[in-house]
C-alpha positions as a Markdown table, in Angstrom:
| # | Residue | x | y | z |
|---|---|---|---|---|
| 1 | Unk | -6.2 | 15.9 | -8.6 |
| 2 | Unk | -8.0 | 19.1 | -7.7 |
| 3 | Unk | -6.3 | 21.8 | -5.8 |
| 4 | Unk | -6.8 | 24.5 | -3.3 |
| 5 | Unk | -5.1 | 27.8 | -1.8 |
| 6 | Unk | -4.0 | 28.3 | 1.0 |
| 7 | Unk | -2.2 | 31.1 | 2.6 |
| 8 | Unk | 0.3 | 30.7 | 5.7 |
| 9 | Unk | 3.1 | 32.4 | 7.1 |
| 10 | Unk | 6.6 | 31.7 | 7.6 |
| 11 | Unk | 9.8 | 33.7 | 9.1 |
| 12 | Unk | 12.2 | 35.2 | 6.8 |
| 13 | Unk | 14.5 | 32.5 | 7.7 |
| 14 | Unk | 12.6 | 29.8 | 6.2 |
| 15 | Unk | 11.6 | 31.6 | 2.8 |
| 16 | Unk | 14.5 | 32.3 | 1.6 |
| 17 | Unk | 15.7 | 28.7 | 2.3 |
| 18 | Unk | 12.5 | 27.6 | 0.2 |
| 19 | Unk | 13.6 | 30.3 | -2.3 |
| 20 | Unk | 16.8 | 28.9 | -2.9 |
| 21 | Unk | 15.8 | 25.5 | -3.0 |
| 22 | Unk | 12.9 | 26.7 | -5.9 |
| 23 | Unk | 15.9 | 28.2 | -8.3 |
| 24 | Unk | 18.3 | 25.1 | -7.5 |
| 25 | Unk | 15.5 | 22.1 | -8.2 |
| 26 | Unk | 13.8 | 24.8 | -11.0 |
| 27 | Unk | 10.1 | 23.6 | -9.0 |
| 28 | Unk | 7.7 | 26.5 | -7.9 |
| 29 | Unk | 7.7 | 27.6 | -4.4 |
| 30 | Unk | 4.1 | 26.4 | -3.8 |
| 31 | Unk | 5.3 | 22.9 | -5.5 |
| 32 | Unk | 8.0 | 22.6 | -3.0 |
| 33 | Unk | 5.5 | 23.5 | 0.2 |
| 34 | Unk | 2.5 | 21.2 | -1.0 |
| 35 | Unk | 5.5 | 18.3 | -1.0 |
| 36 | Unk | 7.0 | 19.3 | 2.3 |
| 37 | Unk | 3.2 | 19.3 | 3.6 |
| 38 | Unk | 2.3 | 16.0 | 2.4 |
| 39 | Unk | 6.0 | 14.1 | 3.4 |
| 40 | Unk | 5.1 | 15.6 | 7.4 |
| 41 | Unk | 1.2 | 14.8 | 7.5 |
| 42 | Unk | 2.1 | 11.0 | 6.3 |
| 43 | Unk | 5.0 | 11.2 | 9.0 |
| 44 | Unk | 2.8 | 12.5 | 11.6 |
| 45 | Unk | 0.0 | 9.9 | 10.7 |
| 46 | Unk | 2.4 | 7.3 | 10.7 |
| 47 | Unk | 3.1 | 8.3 | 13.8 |
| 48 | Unk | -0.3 | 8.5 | 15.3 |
| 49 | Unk | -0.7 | 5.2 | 14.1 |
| 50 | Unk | 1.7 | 3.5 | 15.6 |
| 51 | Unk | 1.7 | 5.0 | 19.2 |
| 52 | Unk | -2.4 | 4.1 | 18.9 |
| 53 | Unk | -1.2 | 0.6 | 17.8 |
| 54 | Unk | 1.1 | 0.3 | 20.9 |
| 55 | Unk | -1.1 | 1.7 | 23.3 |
| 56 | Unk | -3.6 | -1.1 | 22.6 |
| 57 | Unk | -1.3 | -3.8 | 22.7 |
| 58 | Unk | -0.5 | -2.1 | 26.1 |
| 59 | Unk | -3.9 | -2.0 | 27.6 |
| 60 | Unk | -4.3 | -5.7 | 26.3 |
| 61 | Unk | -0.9 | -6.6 | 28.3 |
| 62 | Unk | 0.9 | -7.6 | 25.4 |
| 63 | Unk | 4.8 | -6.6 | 26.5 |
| 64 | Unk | 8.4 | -8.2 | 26.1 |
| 65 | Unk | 9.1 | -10.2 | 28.8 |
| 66 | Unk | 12.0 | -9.2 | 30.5 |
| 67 | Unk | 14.5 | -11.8 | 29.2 |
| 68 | Unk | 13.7 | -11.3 | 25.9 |
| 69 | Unk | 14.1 | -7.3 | 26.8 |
| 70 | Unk | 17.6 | -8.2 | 28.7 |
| 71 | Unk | 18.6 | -10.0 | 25.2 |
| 72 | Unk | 17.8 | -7.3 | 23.1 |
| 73 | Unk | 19.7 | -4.4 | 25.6 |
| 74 | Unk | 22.8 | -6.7 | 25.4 |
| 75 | Unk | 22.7 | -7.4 | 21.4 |
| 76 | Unk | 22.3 | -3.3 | 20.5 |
| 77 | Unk | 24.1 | -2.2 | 24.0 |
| 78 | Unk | 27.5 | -4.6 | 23.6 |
């Protein structure tokens, strides 16, 4: 896979937390961002997703009926 630079900045905070974690897993700095990066943008699209998915099944009416919505309160709730 091809790859590109980029540049961004981060508190102190967090770079030394990513510089520890490079000498304890012996992985680059840049190898441990570019993973990071990629776990949170299939998270967030994941996310997107599925609040996209409910909203249509929203607009098309499609909710638990209020039985079914008491049941499941009482199985989780005790």
């Amino acid at each position: 896979m091809e790859s590109a630079v980029i540049t961004l900045r981060v508190n102190s905070r967090i770079k030394a937390k990513l510089d520890k974690l490079a000498e304890a897993t012996r992985r680059s700095k840049s190898f441990l961002a570019a993973e990071a990066i990629e776990r949170y943008l299939e998270v967030e699209a994941w996310q997107i997703k599925e609040i996209k998915q409910g909203l249509k099944e929203a607009d098309a009416g499609d909710f638990v009926s209020e039985e079914e919505f008491a049941r499941i309160i009482k199985k989780y709730a005790g």
